[in-house]
C-alpha positions in Angstrom: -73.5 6.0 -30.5 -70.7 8.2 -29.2 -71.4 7.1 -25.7 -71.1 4.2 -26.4 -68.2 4.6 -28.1 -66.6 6.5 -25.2 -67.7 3.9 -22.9 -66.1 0.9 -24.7 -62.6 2.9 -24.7 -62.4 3.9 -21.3 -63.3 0.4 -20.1 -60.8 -1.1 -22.4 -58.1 1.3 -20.9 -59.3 0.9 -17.2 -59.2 -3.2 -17.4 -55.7 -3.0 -17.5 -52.9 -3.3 -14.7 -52.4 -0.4 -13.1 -48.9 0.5 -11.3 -47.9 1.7 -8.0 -46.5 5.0 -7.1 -43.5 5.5 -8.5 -40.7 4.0 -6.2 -37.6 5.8 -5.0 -34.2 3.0 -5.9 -34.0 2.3 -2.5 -38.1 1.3 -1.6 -37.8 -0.5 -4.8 -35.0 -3.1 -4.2 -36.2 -3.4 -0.6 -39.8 -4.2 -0.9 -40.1 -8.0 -2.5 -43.8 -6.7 -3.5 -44.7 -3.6 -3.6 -46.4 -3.8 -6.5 -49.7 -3.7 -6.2 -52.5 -4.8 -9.6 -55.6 -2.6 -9.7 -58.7 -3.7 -8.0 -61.8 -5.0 -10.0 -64.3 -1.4 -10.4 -66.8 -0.7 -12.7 -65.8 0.7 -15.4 -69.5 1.3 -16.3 -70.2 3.7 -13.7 -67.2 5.8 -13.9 -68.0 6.8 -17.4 -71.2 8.4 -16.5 -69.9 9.8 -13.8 -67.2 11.5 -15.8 -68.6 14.4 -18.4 -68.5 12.9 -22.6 -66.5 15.5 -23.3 -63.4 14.7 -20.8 -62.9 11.2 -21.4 -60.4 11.3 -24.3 -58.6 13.8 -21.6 -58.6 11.1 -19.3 -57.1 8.3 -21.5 -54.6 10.4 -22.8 -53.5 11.5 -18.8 -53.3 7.8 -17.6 -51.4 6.8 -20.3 -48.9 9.5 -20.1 -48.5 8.2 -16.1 -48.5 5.1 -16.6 -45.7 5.4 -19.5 -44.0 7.6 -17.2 -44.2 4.6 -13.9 -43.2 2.4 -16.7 -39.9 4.4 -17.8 -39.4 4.5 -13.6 -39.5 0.6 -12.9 -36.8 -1.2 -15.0 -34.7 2.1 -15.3 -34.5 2.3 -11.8 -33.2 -1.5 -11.1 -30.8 -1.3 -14.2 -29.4 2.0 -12.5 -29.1 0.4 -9.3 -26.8 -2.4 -10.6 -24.9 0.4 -12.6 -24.3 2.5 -9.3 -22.7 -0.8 -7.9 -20.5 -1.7 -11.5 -19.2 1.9 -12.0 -17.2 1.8 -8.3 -13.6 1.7 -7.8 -13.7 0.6 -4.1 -16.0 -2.1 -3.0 -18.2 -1.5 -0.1 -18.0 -4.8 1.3 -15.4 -7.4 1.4 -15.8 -10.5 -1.6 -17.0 -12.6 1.5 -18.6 -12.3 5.2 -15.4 -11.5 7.5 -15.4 -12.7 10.9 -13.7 -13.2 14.6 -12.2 -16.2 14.8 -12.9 -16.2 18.2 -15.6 -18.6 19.6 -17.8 -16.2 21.5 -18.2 -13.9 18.0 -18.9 -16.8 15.8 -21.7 -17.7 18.6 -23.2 -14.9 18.6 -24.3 -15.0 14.9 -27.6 -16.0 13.5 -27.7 -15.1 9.6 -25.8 -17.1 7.1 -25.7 -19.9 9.8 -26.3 -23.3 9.2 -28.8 -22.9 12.3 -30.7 -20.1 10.6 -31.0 -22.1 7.4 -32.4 -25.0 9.1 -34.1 -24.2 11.7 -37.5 -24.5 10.2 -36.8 -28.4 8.9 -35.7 -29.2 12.5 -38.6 -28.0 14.2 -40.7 -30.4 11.6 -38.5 -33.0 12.5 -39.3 -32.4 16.1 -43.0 -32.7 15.2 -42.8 -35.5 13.6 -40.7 -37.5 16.4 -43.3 -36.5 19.0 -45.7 -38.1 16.1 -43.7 -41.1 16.7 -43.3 -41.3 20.2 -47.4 -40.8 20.6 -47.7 -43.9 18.2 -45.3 -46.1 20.7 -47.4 -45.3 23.5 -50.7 -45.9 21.9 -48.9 -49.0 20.4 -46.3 -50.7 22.4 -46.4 -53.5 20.8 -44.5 -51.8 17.6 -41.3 -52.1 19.5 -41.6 -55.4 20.0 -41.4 -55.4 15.9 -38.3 -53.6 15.4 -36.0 -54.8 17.9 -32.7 -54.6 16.6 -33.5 -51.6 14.0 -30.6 -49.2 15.9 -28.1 -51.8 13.9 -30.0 -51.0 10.5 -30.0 -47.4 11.3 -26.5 -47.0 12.4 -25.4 -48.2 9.3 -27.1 -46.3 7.2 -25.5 -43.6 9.9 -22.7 -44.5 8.5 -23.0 -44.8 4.8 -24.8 -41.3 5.1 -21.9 -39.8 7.2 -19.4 -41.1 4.6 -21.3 -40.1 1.9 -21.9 -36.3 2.8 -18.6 -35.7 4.0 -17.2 -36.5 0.6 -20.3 -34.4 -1.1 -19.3 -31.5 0.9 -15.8 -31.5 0.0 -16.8 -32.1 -3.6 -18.8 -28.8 -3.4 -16.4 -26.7 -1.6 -14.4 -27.6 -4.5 -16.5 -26.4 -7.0 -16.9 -22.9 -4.6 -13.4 -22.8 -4.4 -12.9 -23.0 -8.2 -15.3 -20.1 -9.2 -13.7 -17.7 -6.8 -10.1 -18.7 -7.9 -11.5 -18.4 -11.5 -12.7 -15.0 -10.9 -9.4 -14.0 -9.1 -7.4 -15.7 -11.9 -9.7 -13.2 -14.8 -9.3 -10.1 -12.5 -5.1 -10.9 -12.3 -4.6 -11.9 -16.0 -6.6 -8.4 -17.1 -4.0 -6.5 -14.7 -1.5 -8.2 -16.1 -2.7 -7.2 -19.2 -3.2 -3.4 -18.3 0.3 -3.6 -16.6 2.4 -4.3 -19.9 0.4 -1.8 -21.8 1.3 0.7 -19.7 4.8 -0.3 -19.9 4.7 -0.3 -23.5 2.7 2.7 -24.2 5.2 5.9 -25.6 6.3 8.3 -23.6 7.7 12.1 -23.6 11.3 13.0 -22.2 11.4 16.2 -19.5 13.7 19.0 -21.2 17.3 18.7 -20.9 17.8 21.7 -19.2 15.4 20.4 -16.4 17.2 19.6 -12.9 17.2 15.6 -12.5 16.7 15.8 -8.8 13.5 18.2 -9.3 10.0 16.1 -8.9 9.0 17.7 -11.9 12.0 16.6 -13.9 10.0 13.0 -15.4 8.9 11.0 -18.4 5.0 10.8 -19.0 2.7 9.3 -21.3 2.0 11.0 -25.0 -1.4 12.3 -25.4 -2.4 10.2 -27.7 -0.5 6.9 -26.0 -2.6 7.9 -22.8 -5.9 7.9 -24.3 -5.3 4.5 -25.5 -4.4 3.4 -22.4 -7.9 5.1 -21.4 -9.9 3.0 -24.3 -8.2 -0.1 -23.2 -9.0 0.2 -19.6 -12.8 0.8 -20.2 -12.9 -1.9 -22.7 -11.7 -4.3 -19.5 -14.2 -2.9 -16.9 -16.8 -3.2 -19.8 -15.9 -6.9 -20.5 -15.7 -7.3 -16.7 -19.2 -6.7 -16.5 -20.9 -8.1 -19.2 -19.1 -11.4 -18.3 -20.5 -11.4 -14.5 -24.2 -10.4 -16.2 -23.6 -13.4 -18.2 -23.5 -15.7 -15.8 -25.1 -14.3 -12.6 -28.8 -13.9 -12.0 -28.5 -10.6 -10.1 -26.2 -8.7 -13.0 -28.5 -10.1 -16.5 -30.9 -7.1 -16.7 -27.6 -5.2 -18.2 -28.1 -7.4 -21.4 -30.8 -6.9 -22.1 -32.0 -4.3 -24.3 -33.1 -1.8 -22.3 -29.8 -2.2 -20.0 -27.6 -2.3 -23.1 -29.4 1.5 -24.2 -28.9 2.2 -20.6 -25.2 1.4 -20.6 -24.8 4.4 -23.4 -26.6 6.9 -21.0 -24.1 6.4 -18.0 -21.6 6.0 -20.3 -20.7 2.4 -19.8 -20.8 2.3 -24.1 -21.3 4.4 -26.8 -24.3 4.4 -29.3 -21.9 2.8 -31.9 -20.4 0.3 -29.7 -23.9 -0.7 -27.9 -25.3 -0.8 -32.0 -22.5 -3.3 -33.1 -23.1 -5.2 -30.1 -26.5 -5.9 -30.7 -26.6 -6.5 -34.0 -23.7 -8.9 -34.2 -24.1 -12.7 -34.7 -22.8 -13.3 -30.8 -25.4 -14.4 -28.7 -26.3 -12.2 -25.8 -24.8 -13.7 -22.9 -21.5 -14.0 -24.9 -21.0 -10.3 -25.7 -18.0 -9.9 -23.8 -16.0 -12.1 -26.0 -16.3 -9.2 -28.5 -15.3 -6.4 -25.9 -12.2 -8.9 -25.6 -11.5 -8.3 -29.3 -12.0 -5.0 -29.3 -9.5 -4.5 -26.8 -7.1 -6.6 -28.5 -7.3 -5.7 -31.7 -6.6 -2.0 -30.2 -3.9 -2.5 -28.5 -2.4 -3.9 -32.1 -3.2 -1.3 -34.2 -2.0 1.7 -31.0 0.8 -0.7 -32.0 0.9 -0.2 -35.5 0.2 3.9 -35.2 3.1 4.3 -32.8 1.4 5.1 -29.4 3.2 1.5 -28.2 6.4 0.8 -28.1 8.1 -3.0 -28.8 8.6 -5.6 -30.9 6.9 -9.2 -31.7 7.4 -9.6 -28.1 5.0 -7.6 -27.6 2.3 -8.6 -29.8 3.1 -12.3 -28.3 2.6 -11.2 -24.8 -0.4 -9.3 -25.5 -2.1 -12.1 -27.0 -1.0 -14.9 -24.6 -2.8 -12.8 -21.8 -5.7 -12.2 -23.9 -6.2 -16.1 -24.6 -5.5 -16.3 -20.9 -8.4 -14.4 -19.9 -11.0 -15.7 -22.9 -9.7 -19.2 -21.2 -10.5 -18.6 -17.5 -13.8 -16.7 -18.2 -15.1 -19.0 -20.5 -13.8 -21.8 -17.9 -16.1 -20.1 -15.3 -19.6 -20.9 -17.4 -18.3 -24.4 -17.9 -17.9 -24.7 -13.8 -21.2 -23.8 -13.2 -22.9 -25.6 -15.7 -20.9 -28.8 -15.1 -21.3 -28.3 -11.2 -22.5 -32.0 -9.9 -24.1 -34.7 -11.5 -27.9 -34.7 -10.1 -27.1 -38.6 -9.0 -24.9 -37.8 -6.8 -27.0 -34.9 -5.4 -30.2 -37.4 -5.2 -28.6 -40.0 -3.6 -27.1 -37.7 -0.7 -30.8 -35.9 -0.5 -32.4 -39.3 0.1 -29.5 -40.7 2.5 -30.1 -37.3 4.9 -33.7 -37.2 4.2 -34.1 -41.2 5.3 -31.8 -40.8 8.6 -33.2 -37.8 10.2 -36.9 -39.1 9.4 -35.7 -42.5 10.7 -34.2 -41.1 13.9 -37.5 -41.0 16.4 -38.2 -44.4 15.4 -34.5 -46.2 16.2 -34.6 -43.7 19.3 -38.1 -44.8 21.1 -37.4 -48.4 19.8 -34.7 -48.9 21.7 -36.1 -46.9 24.7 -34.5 -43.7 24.7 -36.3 -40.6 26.8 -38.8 -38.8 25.2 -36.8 -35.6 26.0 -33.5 -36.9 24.5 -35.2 -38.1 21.1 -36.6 -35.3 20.4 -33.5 -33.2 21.0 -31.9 -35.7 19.0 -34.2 -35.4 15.6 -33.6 -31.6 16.0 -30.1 -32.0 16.5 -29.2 -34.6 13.8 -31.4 -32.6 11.2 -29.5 -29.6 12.0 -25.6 -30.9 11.7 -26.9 -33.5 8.9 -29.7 -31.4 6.9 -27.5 -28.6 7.5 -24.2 -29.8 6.2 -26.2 -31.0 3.0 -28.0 -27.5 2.7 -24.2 -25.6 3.0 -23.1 -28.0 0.6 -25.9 -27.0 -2.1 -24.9 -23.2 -1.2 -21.6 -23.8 -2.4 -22.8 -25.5 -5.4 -24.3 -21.9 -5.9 -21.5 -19.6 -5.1 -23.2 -16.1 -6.6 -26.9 -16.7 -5.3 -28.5 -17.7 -9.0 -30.8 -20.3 -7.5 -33.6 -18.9 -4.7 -33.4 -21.9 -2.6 -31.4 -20.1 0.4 -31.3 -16.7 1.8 -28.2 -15.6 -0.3 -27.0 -14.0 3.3 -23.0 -14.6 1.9 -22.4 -15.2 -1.3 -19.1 -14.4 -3.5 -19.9 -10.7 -4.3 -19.9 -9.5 -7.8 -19.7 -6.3 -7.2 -16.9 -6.0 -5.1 -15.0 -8.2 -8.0 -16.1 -5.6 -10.7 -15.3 -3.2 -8.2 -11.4 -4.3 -7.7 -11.2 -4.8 -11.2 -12.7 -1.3 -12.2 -9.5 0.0 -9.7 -7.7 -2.5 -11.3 -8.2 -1.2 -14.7 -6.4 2.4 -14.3 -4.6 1.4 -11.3 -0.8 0.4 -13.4 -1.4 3.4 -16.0 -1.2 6.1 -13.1 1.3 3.9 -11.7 4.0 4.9 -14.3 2.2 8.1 -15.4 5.3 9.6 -14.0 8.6 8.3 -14.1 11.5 9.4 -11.8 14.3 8.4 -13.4 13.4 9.3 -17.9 15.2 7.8 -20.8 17.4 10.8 -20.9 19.4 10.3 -18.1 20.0 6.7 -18.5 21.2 7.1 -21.8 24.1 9.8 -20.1 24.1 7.9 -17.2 27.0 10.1 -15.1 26.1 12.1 -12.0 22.6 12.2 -12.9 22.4 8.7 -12.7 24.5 8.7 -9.3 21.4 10.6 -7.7 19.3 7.5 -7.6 22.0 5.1 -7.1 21.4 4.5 -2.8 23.5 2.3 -0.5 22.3 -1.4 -0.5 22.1 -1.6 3.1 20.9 1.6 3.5 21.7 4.3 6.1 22.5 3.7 9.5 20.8 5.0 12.4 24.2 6.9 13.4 24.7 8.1 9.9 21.3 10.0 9.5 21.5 11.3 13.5 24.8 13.2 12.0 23.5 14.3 8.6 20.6 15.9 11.0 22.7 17.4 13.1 25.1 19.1 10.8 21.7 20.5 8.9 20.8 21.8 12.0 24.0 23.5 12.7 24.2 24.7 9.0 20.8 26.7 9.4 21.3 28.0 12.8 24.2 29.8 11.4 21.8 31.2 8.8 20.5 34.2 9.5 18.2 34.4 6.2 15.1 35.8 7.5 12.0 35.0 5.3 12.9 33.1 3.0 10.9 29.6 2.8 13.3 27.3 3.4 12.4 22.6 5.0 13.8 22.5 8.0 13.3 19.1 10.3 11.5 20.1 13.1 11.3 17.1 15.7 8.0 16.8 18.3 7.9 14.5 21.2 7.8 11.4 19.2 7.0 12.5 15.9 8.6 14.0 13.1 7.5 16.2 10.6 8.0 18.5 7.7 7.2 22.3 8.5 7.9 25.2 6.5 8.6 28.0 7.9 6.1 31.0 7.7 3.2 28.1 8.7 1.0 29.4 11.3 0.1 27.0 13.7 -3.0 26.4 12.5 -1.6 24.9 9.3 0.3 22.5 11.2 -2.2 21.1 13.8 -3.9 20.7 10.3 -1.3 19.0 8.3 0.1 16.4 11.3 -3.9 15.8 11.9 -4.4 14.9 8.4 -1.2 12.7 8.5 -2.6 10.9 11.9 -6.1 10.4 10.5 -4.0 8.9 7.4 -2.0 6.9 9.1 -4.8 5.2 11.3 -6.8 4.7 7.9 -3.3 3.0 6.5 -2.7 0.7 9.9 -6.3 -0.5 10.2 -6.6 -1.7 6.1 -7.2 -5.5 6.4 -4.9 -7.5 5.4 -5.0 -8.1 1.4 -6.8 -5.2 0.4 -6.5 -3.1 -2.5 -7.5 -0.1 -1.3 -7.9 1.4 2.0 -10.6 2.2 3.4 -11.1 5.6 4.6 -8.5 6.9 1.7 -9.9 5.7 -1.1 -13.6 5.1 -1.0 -15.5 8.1 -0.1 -18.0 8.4 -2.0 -19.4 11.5 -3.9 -22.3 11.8 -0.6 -19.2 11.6 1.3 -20.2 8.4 3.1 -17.1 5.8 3.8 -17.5 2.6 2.9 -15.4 -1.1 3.0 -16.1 -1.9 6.3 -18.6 -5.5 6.7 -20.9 -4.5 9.3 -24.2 -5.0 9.2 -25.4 -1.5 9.5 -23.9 -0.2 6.2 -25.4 3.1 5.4 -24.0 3.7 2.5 -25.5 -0.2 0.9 -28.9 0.0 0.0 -30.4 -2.5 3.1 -32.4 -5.4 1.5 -34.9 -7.4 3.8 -33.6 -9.4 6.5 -32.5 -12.7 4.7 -32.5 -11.3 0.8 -30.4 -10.9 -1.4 -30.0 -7.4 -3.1 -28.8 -9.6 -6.6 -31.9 -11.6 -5.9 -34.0 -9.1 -5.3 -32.7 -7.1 -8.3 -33.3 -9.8 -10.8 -37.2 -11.0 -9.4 -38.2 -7.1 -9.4 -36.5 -6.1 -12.8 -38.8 -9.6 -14.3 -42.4 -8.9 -12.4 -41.5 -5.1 -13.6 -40.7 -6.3 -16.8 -43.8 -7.9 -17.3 -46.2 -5.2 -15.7 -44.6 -2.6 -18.2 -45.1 -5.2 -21.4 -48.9 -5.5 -19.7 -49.5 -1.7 -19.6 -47.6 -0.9 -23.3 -49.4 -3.4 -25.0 -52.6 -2.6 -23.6 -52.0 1.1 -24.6 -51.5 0.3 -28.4 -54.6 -1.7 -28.6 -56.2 1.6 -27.6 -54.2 3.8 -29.9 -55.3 1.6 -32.3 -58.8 1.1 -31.4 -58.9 5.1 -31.4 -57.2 5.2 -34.9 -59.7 2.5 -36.4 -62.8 4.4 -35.0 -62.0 7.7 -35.2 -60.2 7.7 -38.5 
C-alpha cells in the first residue's frame, strides 16, 4: 500500500512541465524558445528503479529546483527591463540614424521596405509565372480580356491615390506619438526646472570672498531631499506610463514587477502597497505617482523647503495638468489610430493590383522576363508602402506583425527623462552670484558685471602680456602660483611644481574631452563618451549595429518584443509548475496526515 502510495506521488510530480537550465539575462532575451517541456517517460519504471525510502527525497529536491528556475525566469526579464529604465544616458539614439548619402542608404537591408517584403514579392513572382504558364497553355484567354490594361490602370490609379493619402495619414499618427512623448518629457523638465528654482536655499558667510568659487548659495538639506523625492516620483511616473501603453515595458505592472520595483529601489514597500491596493486600475497607476508628486511639492511648500507665492502653486499645477493632458493624450492616439475601413479598403486596393498585375501584363503581350520583374517590383514599392504605413500605425512595436528593426525607443525616452529628472537641480546646486551680494549690490556686484561686447582680441594680448612681465619680475620661488603657459597652438593652465607627467596627463584628458564634446550629434543631451560609461566601463550612444554593451536580440527581433513573449510563456510555465506543486503538498498532507 505504501508503494503504491509512493508511486502515485512521484508520477503526479513527474507529469508536470519541467524547465530548462536556468538562463543567464542575456541567453534568455536572445533565444525566442529556449524553453524546452519534458519529454513523455515512465513514471512507472523510475519508481522501482529508485529505493522506497528516497522518493519523498526526490520530490522534495525537484521542487526546490524547479521553485528556484521559477524565481530565475520572470525575475530575470523584469530585471532586464529595469537595467534599461534605471539609465541616465541612452544607448542608442530614439530612432535608426543614417547617411544621407545614397550609397549608405543602399547598402542597408534591415528595417527596409525590401527586407520587409521580400517574401510577398517572391509569391507574387510565383504566381505571375502561374499566369503566364496558363496563357500559353490557353491563348485563347487573351483574346477574352483585351482591353483589361484600361480597367487595371485605373484601379492603378485609385490605388496610387488612395495609399498615398493612407501613408501620410499614418505618418501622422507616428509623428504625433513621438511629439507627445517629447511634449511629456519637456513639460516634466519644466516642471523639475521651477522647483529647483523655488526650492530654499543657504547664503555663503559674509566674511567669505565673493570672487572665491566657494563663496555660493546652495540648497537646504531638507529643500534638497525634496527636490530628490520629486525627481524619483517623475522617473517613476515616466515609467509606469510607457509600461502602460507599450507591450515590451507591461511586465513592470504586474505584481511580481511592482515587488520587483521595491528591490531595485524603483518604490518603496509602502508606496508599491498603496499602489496596489488603490481603486486605479493597473495600467493607470502613474496618474497617482502624478499626485504624489504634486501634492509634495505643495506641502514642501507649506513646510518651508519652497519659496513663492500663489504664483507658484498656479505654475506648479498648470504643468502638472499639462503633463496628465499629454500622457493621457498618448493612450487616446493609439487607441483611436485608424478606422479599420479605411485600413480594409487600402489592403484590398494593393492586394487586388499586385495580384492583377501578370494578368494585364501577358494580356497585352508583355515579355515574360519584364512581367515577372514587374509583379515583384509593383508588390515591393506598393505592398511595401502599405506595410511602412501599418509600421507607423505601430510606432513602439506592440503588434508582432513586422520585425520591430526601428521603432521609437522607450528606453532611450525613459532614459533622457531619468537625466532629465536631476539634470536642473544640479544645475543651480550652486549659485555664483547669492542673495547676499545682490541685496549690497556695490563692488561685489561689479565682479560679475562684464563688458557687453566683450574683450577684444588686443585687449586680452595686453592683459597677457603685462601678467607675464609682472611674474617674470617675481622672483618667488615655490610658491604655487597659475601662470598662462602657451604651446604651439594650444593653451593651457599649468601650475607650477607639475611634473611633466601631470601635464601630458591633464592636456590628454582635455583632448580626449574635447573630441568626445566635437563629435556629440547634434541634439543630444548628453555626450557620448563623457557621460555614459557605464559601471562595466563600456561606452555607449553610438547606433551601430555591433553594440556591445546592448544585449543583441536575433537578427530581425525586437528586444521589447522579445521581452514581453518570454516574460508570458515564462509566466505560464511557472503558474504550470506552482500549481502542480500544491496539488502535491496537498496530496502529501491528505495522505500522510
Amino acid at each position: 500500500m505504501m508503494m503504491m502510495m509512493m508511486m502515485m506521488i512521484f508520477g503526479i510530480f513527474h507529469t508536470s512541465t519541467a524547465f530548462s537550465p536556468p538562463l543567464t539575462p542575456l541567453s534568455l532575451l536572445t533565444s525566442n524558445s529556449s524553453r524546452r517541456k519534458s519529454t513523455a517517460t515512465s513514471s512507472l519504471q523510475m519508481v522501482f528503479d529508485l529505493p522506497a525510502s528516497s522518493l519523498l527525497d526526490n520530490i522534495e529536491q525537484e521542487q526546490k529546483s524547479q521553485r528556484s528556475s521559477s524565481a530565475v525566469g520572470t525575475q530575470q526579464i523584469i530585471d532586464s527591463i529595469l537595467d534599461e529604465c534605471t539609465r541616465f544616458s541612452a544607448r542608442k539614439p530614439i530612432m535608426v540614424q543614417f547617411d544621407p548619402e545614397a550609397k549608405s542608404i543602399w547598402r542597408h537591408w534591415r528595417g527596409t521596405v525590401v527586407a520587409e517584403t521580400w517574401k510577398s514579392a517572391a509569391k507574387h513572382a510565383i504566381w505571375a509565372v502561374a499566369i503566364y504558364t496558363l496563357f500559353r497553355k490557353y491563348p485563347q484567354i487573351q483574346i477574352w480580356l483585351q482591353g483589361f490594361e484600361r480597367v487595371w490602370g485605373e484601379l492603378l490609379a485609385v490605388t496610387t491615390f488612395t495609399l498615398t493619402f493612407f501613408v501620410n495619414e499614418a505618418y501622422t499618427c507616428w509623428r504625433k506619438c513621438l511629439d507627445t512623448c517629447y511634449i511629456v518629457q519637456g513639460r516634466l523638465n519644466d516642471l523639475s526646472m521651477a522647483l529647483a528654482g523655488y526650492a530654499r536655499r543657504v547664503e555663503p558667510s559674509p566674511t567669505m570672498d565673493p570672487s572665491s568659487a566657494d563663496t555660493t548659495s546652495s540648497y537646504t538639506e531638507p529643500s534638497k531631499k525634496v527636490l530628490i523625492i520629486i525627481a524619483r516620483y517623475i522617473r517613476l511616473f515616466n515609467i509606469l506610463s510607457y509600461a502602460s501603453f507599450t507591450r515590451s515595458h507591461r511586465p513592470l505592472l504586474t505584481p511580481q514587477g511592482m515587488r520587483r520595483m521595491v528591490k531595485r529601489g524603483l518604490l518603496t514597500e509602502k508606496e508599491r502597497t498603496l499602489l496596489t491596493t488603490s481603486k486605479v486600475s493597473a495600467t493607470s497607476r502613474h496618474n497617482v505617482i502624478l499626485m504624489w508628486l504634486f501634492r509634495t511639492a505643495i506641502d514642501a511648500r507649506k513646510a518651508g523647503h519652497f519659496e513663492g507665492g500663489f504664483g507658484f502653486e498656479q505654475n506648479i499645477l498648470l504643468r502638472v495638468e499639462e503633463v496628465r493632458a499629454e500622457a493621457n493624450y498618448m493612450e487616446c492616439i493609439l487607441r483611436g489610430r485608424m478606422p479599420f475601413g479605411y485600413a480594409h479598403i487600402v489592403q484590398v486596393l494593393v492586394d487586388v493590383v499586385s495580384g492583377l498585375y501578370p494578368v494585364m501584363a501577358f494580356s497585352s503581350g508583355l515579355s515574360f522576363q519584364i512581367g515577372v520583374l514587374g509583379a515583384i517590383f509593383l508588390t515591393m514599392t506598393y505592398q511595401g508602402l502599405f506595410d511602412l504605413s501599418k509600421r507607423f500605425l505601430d510606432p513602439f512595436h506592440n503588434e508582432s506583425f513586422w520585425s520591430g528593426f526601428d521603432p521609437i525607443r522607450v528606453d532611450t525616452l525613459i532614459a533622457e527623462t531619468n537625466s532629465g529628472s536631476l539634470r536642473w537641480m544640479y544645475g543651480l546646486e550652486d549659485m555664483p552670484i547669492p542673495l547676499k551680494i545682490i541685496e549690497e549690490g556695490g563692488s561685489n556686484l561689479d565682479l560679475f558685471v562684464l563688458p557687453d561686447e566683450g574683450i577684444s582680441v588686443e585687449e586680452v594680448a595686453q592683459m597677457e602680456a603685462m601678467e607675464e612681465a609682472e611674474k617674470a619680475s617675481s622672483s618667488l620661488g615655490g610658491i604655487f602660483s597659475e601662470q598662462i603657459v602657451g604651446v604651439g597652438p594650444r593653451t593651457s593652465i599649468i601650475v607650477e611644481g607639475d611634473t611633466v607627467e601631470d601635464e601630458q596627463q591633464t592636456y590628454q584628458e582635455e583632448f580626449e574631452e574635447t573630441q568626445a564634446i566635437m563629435s556629440a550629434p547634434p541634439g543630444s543631451v548628453f555626450v557620448p563618451g563623457i557621460d555614459d560609461v557605464d559601471e562595466e566601463g563600456c561606452t555607449t550612444g553610438s547606433d551601430d549595429d555591433e553594440d556591445d554593451c546592448e544585449p543583441k536580440p536575433n537578427e530581425g527581433e525586437d528586444f521589447g518584443e522579445m521581452a514581453y513573449d518570454q516574460y508570458l510563456e515564462t509566466l505560464n510555465e511557472e503558474y504550470e509548475v506552482t500549481m502542480r506543486k500544491y496539488e502535491v503538498d496537498a496530496f502529501i498532507k491528505d495522505t500522510l496526515g
